[in-house]
C-alpha positions, 0 to 999 in steps of 0.5 A: 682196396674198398673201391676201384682206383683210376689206375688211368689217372697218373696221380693215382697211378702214382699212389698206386705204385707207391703203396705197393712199392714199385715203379715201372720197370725198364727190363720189361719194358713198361710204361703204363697206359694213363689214357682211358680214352686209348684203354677206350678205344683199344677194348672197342677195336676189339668188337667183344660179343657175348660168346668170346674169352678174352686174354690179355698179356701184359696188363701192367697195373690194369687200365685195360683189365678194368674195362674187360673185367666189365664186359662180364667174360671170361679173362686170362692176364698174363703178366711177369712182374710178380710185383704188379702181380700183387697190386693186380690180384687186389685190384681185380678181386670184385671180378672172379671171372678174371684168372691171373697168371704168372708169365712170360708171353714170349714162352707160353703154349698160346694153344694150351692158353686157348684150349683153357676157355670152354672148347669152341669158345672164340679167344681174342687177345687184347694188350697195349704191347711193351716195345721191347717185346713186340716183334718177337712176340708177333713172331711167336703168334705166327709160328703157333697158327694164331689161335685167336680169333682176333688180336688188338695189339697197341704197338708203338709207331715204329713197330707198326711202320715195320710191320705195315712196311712193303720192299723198298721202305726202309723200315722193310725186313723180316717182320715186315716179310712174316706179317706179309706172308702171314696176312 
C-alpha cells in the first residue's frame, strides 16, 4: 500500500475489502464509517490536546484511525476481526505511534489498557460503536470507574434515546437508570 487509501469513499472501501477478502461482518455488528465528515466531527468532538493518549475500539477499516493517526499521539486500537486486523496494520504502517491489538472490547482491563500510556497521561476513548455492543459496553465502562478522561462514543439513534431517556419515556430502563446514576 504505497499511498494512504480514502477507506471513507465507498468505491475504495470497496476496493479495500476485496483486495483483502472481506466483507462486513454481521456477528460483530459493523457497518463502516464512509463519512469523512462524520470521522470529522467524532475527532473534533473529541477536543484532543498535545498531552493525551488516545484509544480507539472498533476501528473497522480505519476511517477514524486515519484522523488520530495524524494528530501525532499515541493510539491504542483495539479490534477483533483478525481479517481487518490485517487490512489495518497496512494501512497504519507509515504511523508507528499507532499499536494495534487484537481484542474484545467487551473483555479487556480498560485500566490495564490505560496504565499502558505514560503514567499520568490523560487517555480518551474514541469509537463509532457497533450497535450490537454498545449498551454492554457502556455497562462495562461504568463498572471499571471509566478511566478516561473523556469518551466520544458514535452510537446509533436508538441507544442514544436510552441512554438520554428519564422515568415515564419509553425507551426508559437500565441503561437509562445506570447513565443516570453514573452522570
Amino acid at each position: 500500500m504505497a499511498e494512504i487509501p480514502d477507506v471513507t469513499s465507498p468505491r475504495v472501501l470497496n476496493a479495500l475489502l476485496q483486495e483483502y477478502g472481506l466483507q462486513p461482518l454481521r456477528r460483530f455488528g459493523q457497518n463502516f464509517l464512509i463519512d469523512g465528515n462524520i470521522a470529522q466531527k467524532i475527532v473534533g468532538a473529541a477536543e484532543i490536546n498535545r498531552t493525551e493518549a488516545l484509544i480507539e475500539v472498533g476501528p473497522g477499516a480505519g476511517a477514524l484511525t486515519v484522523q488520530l493517526a495524524h494528530t501525532g499521539l499515541p493510539v491504542l486500537i483495539l479490534e477483533i476481526d483478525r481479517g481487518l486486523l490485517r487490512l489495518l496494520k497496512d494501512l497504519l504502517q507509515p504511523w508507528p505511534h499507532i499499536r494495534i491489538r487484537e481484542g474484545n472490547a467487551l473483555h479487556v482491563d480498560w485500566e490495564d489498557l490505560v496504565n499502558g500510556f505514560a503514567p499520568e497521561q490523560p487517555v480518551k476513548l474514541i469509537s463509532n460503536l457497533p450497535y450490537n455492543i454498545s449498551g454492554p459496553l457502556i455497562y462495562s465502562l461504568f463498572e471499571c470507574g471509566f478511566p478516561f478522561a473523556m469518551a466520544v462514543l458514535m452510537l446509533q439513534k436508538e441507544v442514544a434515546g436510552r441512554l438520554a431517556a428519564v422515568p415515564g419515556d419509553s425507551d426508559y430502563g437500565s441503561l437509562s437508570v445506570l447513565c443516570s446514576y453514573y452522570t
